[in-house]
MIFI-376418 format. One record per residue: x, y, z of N, C-alpha, C, O in turn. Coordinates in steps of 0.1 Angstrom, whole numbers, padded with zeros to 4 digits, always signed. Example, Ala and Ser with C-alpha at 12.3 -4.5 7.8 and 13.67 -1.06 7.14 Angstrom:
REM MIFI-376418
+0132-0057+0078+0123-0045+0078+0132-0033+0078+0142-0033+0085
+0128-0022+0071+0137-0011+0071+0129+0000+0079+0134+0011+0080
REM end
This chain:
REM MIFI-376418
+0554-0754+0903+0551-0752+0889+0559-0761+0880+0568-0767+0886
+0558-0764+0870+0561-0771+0857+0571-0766+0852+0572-0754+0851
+0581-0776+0848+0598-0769+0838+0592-0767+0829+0584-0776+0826
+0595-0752+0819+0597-0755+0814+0609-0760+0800+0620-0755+0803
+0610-0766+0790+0618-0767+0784+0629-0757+0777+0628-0745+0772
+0636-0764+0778+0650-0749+0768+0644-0746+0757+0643-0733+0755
+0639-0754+0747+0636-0750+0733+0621-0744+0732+0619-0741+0720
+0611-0741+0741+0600-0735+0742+0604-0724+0752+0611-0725+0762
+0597-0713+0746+0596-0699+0751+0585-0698+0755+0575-0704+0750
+0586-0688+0764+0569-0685+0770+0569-0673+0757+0579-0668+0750
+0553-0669+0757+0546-0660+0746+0553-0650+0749+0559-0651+0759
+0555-0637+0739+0561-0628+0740+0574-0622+0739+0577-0612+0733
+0584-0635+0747+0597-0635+0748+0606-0631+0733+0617-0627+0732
+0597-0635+0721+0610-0629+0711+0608-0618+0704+0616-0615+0694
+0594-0610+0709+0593-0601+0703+0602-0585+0708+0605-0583+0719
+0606-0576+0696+0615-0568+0702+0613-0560+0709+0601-0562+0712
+0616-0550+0715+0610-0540+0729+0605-0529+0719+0609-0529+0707
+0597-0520+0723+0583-0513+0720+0594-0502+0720+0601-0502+0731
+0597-0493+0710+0603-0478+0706+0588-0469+0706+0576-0471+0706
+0599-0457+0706+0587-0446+0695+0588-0442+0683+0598-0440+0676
+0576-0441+0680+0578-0438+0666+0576-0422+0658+0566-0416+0659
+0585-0419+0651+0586-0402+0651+0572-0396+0643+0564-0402+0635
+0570-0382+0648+0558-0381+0638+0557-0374+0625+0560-0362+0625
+0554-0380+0615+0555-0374+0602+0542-0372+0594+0534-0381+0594
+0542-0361+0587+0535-0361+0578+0526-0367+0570+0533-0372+0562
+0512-0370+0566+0508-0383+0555+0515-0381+0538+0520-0370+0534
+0514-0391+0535+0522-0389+0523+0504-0393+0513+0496-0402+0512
+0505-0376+0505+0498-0374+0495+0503-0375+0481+0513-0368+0480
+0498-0383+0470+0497-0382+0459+0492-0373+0449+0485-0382+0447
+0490-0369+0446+0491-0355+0438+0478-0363+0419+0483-0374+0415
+0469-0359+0413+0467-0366+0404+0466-0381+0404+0462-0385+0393
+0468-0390+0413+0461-0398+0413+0444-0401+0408+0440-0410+0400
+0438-0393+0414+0422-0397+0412+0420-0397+0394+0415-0407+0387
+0423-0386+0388+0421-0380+0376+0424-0389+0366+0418-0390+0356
+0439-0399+0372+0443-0406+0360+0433-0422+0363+0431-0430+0354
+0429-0424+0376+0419-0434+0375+0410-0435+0370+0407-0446+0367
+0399-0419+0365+0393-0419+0359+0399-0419+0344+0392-0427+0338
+0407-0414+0336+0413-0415+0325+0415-0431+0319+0417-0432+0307
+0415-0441+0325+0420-0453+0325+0407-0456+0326+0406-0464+0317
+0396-0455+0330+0385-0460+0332+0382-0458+0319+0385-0467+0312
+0376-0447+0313+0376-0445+0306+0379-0450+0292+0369-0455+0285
+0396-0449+0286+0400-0460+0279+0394-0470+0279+0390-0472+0268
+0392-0478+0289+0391-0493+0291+0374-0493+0285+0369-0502+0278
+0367-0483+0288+0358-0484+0283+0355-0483+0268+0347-0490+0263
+0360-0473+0262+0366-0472+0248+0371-0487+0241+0368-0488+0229
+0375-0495+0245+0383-0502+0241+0376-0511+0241+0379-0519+0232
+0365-0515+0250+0356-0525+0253+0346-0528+0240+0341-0538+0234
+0343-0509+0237+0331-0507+0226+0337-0511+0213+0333-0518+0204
+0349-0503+0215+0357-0508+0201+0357-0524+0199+0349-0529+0191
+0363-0529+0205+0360-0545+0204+0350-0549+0204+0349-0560+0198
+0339-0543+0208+0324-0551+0204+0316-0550+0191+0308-0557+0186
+0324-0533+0188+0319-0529+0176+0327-0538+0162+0321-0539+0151
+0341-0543+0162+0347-0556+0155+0343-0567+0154+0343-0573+0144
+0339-0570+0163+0331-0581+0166+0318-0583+0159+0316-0592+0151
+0308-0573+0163+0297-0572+0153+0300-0568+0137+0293-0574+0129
+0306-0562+0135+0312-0561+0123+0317-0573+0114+0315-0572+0102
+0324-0584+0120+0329-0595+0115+0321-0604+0119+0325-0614+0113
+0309-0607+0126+0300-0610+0126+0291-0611+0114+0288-0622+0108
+0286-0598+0112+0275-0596+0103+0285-0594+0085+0278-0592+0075
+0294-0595+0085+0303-0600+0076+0301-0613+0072+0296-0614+0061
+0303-0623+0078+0304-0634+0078+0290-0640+0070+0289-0649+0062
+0279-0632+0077+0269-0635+0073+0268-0654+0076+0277-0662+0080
+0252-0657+0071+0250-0668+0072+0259-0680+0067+0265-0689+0072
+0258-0677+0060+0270-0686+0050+0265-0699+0046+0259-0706+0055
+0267-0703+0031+0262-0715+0030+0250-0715+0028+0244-0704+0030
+0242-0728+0023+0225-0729+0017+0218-0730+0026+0206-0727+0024
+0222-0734+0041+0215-0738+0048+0204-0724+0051+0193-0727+0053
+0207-0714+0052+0200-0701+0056+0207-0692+0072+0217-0696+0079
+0202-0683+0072+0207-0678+0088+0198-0685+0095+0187-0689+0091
+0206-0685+0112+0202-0692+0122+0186-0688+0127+0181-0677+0127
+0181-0698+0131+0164-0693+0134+0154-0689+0128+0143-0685+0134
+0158-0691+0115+0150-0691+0099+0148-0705+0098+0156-0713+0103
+0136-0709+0092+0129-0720+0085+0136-0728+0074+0127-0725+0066
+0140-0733+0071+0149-0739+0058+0139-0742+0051+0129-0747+0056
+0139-0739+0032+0129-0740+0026+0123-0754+0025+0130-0764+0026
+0112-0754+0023+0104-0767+0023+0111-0774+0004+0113-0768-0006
+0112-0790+0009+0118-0800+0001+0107-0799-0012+0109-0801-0024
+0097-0796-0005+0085-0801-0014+0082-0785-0031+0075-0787-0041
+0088-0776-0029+0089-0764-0040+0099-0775-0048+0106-0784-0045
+0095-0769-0059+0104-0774-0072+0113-0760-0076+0112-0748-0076
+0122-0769-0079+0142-0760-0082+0135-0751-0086+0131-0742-0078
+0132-0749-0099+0129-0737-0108+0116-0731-0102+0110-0725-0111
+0111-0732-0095+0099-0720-0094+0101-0717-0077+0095-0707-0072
+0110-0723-0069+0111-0720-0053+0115-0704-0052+0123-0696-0057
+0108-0704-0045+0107-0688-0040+0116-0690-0031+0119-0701-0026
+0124-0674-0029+0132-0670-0014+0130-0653-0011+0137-0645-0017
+0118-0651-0001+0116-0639-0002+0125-0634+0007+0131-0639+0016
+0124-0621+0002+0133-0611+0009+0125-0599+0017+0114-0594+0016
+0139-0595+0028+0134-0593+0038+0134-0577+0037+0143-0571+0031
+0121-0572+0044+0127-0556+0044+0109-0549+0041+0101-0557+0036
+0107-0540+0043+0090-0533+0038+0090-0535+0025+0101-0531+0023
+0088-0536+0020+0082-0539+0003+0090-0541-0007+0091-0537-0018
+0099-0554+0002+0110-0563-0009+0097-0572-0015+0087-0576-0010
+0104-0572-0034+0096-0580-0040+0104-0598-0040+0114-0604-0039
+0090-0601-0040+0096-0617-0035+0100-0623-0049+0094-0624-0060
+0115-0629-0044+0125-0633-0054+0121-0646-0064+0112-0650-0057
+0121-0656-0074+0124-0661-0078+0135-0666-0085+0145-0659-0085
+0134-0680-0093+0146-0686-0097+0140-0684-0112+0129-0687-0115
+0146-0679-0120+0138-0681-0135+0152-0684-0148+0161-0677-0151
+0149-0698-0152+0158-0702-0162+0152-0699-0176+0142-0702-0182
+0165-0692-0179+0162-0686-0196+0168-0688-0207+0180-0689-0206
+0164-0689-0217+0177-0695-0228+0181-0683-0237+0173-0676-0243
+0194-0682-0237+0204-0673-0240+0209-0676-0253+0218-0684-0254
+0202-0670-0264+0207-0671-0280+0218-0677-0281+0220-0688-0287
+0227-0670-0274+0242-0671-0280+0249-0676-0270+0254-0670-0261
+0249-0691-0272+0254-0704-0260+0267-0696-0256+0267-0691-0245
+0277-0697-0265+0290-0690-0261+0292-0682-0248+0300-0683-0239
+0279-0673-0251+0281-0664-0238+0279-0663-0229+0280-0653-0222
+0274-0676-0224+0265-0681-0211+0280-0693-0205+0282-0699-0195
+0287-0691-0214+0300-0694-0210+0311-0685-0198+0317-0689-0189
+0310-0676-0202+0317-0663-0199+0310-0661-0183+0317-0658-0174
+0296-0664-0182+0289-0660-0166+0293-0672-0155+0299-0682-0160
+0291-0672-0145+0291-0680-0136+0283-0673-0125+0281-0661-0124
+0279-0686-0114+0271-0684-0107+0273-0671-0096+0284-0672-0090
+0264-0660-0093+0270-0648-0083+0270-0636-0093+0267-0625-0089
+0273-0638-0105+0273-0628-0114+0262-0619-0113+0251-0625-0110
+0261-0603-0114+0253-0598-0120+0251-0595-0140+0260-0591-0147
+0240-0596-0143+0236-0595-0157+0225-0589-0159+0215-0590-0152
+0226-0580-0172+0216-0579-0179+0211-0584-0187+0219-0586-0197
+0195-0590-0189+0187-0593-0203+0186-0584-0209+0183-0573-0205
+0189-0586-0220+0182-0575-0232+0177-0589-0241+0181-0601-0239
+0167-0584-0249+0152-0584-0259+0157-0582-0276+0154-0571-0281
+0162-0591-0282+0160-0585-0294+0148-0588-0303+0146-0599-0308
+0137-0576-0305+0130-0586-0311+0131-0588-0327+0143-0586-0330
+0123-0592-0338+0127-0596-0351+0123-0577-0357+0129-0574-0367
+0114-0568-0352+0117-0559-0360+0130-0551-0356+0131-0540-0362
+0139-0555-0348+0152-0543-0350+0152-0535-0338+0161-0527-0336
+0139-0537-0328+0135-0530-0313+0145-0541-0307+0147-0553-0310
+0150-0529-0295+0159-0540-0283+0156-0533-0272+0155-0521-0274
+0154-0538-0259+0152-0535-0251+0152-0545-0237+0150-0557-0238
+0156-0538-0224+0165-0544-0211+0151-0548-0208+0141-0541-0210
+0151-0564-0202+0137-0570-0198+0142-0572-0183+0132-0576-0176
+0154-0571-0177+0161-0573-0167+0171-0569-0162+0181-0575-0166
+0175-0558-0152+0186-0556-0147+0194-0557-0134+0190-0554-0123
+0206-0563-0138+0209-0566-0121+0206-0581-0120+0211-0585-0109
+0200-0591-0128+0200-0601-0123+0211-0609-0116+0223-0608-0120
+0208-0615-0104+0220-0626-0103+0220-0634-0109+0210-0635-0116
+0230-0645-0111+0234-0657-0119+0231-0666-0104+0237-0664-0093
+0223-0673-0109+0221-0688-0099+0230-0697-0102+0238-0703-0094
+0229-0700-0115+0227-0718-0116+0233-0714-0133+0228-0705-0140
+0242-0722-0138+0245-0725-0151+0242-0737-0156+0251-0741-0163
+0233-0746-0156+0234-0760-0162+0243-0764-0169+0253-0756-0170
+0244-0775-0175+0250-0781-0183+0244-0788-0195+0252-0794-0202
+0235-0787-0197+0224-0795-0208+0224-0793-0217+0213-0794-0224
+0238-0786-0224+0243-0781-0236+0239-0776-0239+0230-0771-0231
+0240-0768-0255+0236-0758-0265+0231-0762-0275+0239-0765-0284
+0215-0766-0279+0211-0760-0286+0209-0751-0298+0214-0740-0298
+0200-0755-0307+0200-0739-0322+0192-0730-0316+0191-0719-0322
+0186-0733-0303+0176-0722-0298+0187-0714-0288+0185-0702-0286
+0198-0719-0282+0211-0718-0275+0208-0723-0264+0201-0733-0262
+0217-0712-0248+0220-0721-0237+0212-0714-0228+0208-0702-0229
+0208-0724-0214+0200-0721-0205+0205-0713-0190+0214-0718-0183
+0200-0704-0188+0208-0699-0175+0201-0697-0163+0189-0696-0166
+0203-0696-0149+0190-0699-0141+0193-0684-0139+0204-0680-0136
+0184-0678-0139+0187-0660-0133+0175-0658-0114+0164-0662-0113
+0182-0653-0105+0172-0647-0095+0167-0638-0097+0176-0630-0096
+0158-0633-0099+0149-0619-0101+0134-0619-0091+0133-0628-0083
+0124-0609-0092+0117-0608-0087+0107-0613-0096+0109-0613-0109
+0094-0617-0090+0082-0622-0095+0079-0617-0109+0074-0624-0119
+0082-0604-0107+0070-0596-0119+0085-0596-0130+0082-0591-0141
+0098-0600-0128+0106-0593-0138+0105-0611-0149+0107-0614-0161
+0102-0621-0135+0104-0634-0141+0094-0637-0155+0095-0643-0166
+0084-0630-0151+0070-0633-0162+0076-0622-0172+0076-0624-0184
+0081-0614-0168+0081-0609-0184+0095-0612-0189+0096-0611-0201
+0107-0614-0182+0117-0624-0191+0111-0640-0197+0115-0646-0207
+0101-0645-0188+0092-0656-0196+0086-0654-0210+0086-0661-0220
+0076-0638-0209+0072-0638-0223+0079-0631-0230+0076-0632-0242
+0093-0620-0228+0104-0619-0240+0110-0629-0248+0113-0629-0260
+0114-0643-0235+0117-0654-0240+0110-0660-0256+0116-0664-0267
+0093-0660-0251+0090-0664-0265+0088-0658-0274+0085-0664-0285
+0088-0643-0273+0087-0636-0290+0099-0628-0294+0098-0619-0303
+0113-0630-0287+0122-0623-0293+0137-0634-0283+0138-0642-0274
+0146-0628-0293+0155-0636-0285+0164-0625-0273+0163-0612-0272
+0172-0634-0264+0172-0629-0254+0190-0630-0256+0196-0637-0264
+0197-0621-0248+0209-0619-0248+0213-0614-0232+0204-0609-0224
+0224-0614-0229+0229-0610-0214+0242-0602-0215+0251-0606-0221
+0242-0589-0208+0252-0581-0205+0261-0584-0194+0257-0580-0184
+0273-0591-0193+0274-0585-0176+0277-0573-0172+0278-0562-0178
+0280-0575-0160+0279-0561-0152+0294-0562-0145+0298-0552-0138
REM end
């Protein structure tokens, strides 16, 4: 047979000799299962919670900017500023326009800025006044000064409110509340 070397052991040689081993009991946990489900749970809680923040700050944020929300059409170049529609969405939203009006009393078209809400009111020359608009937004303030007729304001309203702040416009003068 073959030497072998001092520094190699045959297989086996360093493992330690085979005892017995005493017999004992399993070792049970008590409540374990209960709190795995509790923890499940939570976690699941906590998941919704976060998604429900999320959507939240999401639809917060909204679209933002002129461009429009994602996967909407951007309006066509070819509508002109003052008559472009942007309808709105929903069962029997009236579709919006842009409608620029001139405001007696320049001064006070000072005081609005764009985002505002306003009311028109109607004076006419017999001493009748009356709201031809409420709630409008403020679009657009030009600059194209003031006028003896006064100042111009771009208001968003619906179709049917634009035509008749068009024809208050020409038989009585027109004034704005804010809101």
């Amino acid at each position: 047979m073959a030497q072998l070397s001092p520094y190699i052991r045959p297989p086996g040689a360093d493992t330690p000799p085979t005892c017995e081993v005493p017999q004992f009991a399993p070792v049970r946990v008590r409540g374990g299962h209960g709190r795995l489900r509790l923890l499940a749970r939570h976690r699941r809680r906590a998941a919704a919670a976060g998604l429900a923040m999320t959507t939240a700050a999401l639809v917060a944020a909204g679209p933002g900017g002129t461009e429009g929300a994602r996967g909407h059409p951007a309006p066509t170049p070819s509508a002109s500023a003052s008559t472009a529609s942007a309808p709105m969405r929903g069962p029997g939203a009236a579709e919006t326009v842009r409608a620029p009006v001139r405001i007696a009393d320049g001064a006070t078209v000072n005081l609005v800025r764009p985002g505002d809400r306003v009311d028109v009111v109607a004076a006419g020359s017999g001493g009748e006044v009356r709201v031809v608009a409420s709630g409008a937004r403020v679009t657009g303030v030009p600059d194209v000064g003031t006028t003896d007729s006064g100042r111009l304001l771009v208001l968003s309203v619906p179709r049917a409110t634009a035509l008749r702040l068009a024809g208050a416009g020409t038989t009585s003068r027109l004034a704005v509340t804010l809101r």
